[in-house]
C-alpha positions as a printed NumPy array, in Angstrom:
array([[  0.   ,   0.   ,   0.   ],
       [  1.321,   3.613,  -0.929],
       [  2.166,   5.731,   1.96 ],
       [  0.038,   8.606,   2.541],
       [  0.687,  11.62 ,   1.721],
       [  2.393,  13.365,   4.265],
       [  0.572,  16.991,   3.684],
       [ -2.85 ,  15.57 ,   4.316],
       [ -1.499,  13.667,   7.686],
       [ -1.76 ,  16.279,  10.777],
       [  1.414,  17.089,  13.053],
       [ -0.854,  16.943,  15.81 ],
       [ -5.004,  16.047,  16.541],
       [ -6.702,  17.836,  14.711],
       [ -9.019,  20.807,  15.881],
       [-12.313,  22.434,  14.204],
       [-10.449,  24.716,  12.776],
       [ -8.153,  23.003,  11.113],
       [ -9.834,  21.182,   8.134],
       [ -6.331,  19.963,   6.243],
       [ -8.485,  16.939,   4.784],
       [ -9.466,  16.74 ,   0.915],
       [-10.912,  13.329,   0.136],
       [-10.98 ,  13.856,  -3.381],
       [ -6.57 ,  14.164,  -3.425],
       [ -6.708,   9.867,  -2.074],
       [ -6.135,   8.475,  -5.286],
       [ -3.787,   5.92 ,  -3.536],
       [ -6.79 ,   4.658,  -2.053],
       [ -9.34 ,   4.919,  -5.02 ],
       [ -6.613,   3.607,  -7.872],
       [ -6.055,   0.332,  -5.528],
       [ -8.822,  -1.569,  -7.781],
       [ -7.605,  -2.574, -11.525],
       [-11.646,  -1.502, -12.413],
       [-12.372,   1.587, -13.39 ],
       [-16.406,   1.283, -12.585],
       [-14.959,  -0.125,  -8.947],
       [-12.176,   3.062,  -9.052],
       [-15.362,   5.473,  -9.443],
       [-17.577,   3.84 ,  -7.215],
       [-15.233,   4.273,  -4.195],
       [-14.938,   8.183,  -5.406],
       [-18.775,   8.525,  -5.587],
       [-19.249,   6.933,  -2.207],
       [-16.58 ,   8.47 ,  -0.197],
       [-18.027,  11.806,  -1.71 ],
       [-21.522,  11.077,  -0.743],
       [-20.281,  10.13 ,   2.862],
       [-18.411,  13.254,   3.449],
       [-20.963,  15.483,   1.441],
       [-23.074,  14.311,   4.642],
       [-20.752,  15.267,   7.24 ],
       [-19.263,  18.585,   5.65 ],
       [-16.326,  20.063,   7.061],
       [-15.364,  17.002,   9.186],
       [-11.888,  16.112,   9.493],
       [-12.311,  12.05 ,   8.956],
       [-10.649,  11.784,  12.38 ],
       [-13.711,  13.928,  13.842],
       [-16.309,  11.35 ,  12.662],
       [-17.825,   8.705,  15.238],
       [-19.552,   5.442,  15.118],
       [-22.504,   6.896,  16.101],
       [-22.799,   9.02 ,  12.69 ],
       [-21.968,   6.534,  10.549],
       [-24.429,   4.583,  12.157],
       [-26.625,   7.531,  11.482],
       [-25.407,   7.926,   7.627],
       [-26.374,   3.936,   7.234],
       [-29.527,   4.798,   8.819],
       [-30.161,   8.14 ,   5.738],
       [-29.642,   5.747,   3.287],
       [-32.106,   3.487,   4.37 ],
       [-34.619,   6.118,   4.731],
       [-33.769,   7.002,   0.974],
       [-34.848,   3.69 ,   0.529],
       [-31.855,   2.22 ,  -0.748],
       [-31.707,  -1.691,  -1.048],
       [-29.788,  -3.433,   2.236],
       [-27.122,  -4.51 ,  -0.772],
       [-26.162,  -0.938,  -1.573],
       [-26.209,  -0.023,   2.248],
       [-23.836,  -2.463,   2.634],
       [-21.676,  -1.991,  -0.178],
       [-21.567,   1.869,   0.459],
       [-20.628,   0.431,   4.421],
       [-17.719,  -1.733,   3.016],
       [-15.872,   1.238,   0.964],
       [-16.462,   3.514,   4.211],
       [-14.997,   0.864,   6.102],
       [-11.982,   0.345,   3.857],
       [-11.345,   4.098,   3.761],
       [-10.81 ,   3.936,   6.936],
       [ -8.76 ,   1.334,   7.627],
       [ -6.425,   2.641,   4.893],
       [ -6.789,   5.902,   6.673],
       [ -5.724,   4.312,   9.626],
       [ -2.966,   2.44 ,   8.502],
       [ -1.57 ,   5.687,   6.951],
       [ -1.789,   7.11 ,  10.26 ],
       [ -4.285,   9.732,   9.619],
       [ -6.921,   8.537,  12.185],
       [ -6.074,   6.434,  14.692],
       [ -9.561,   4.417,  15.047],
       [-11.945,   3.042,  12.419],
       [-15.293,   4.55 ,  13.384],
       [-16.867,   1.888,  10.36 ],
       [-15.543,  -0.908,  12.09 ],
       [-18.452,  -3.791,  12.946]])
């Protein structure tokens, strides 16, 4: 796995105020599949996740709104499938996230 970037990773925790995070610069993390259609579905989701939490640093985010994001989409009526798909790229976002030592928990985790 490439090493993140060491601009996006903070010195220290990060504070409101500092919002150093741009999910859209991970390509590491979205070029990881040989499939384009699977390259642009982890873009699309990842946007849609932090289109609902705006201005979050991904280190900011709890279980509990995930849980609550999981919980939108549902209400949108999306099929359990998709949920869970859309739960799986969050989740692997994360843990590359965490093994680049931007956050230091997976708030996706099961």
């Amino acid at each position: 796995m490439a090493e993140l970037s060491r601009s996006l990773i903070p010195a220290s925790p990060v504070t409101p105020d500092q919002k150093q995070f741009d999910y859209r610069e991970m390509d590491d993390f979205y070029n990881k599949s040989l499939s384009e259609q699977t390259r642009q579905s982890y873009r699309r989701v990842v946007r849609q996740f932090f289109t609902a939490h705006p201005n979050r640093h991904p280190a900011e985010i709890t279980p509990k709104q995930v849980l609550a994001w999981r919980d939108s989409l549902l209400k949108k009526k999306q099929k359990p499938n998709t949920v869970a798909f859309k739960l799986s790229i969050i989740r692997s976002f994360y843990e590359y996230l965490r093994i680049g030592g931007l956050v230091t928990l997976n708030p996706a985790e099961t």
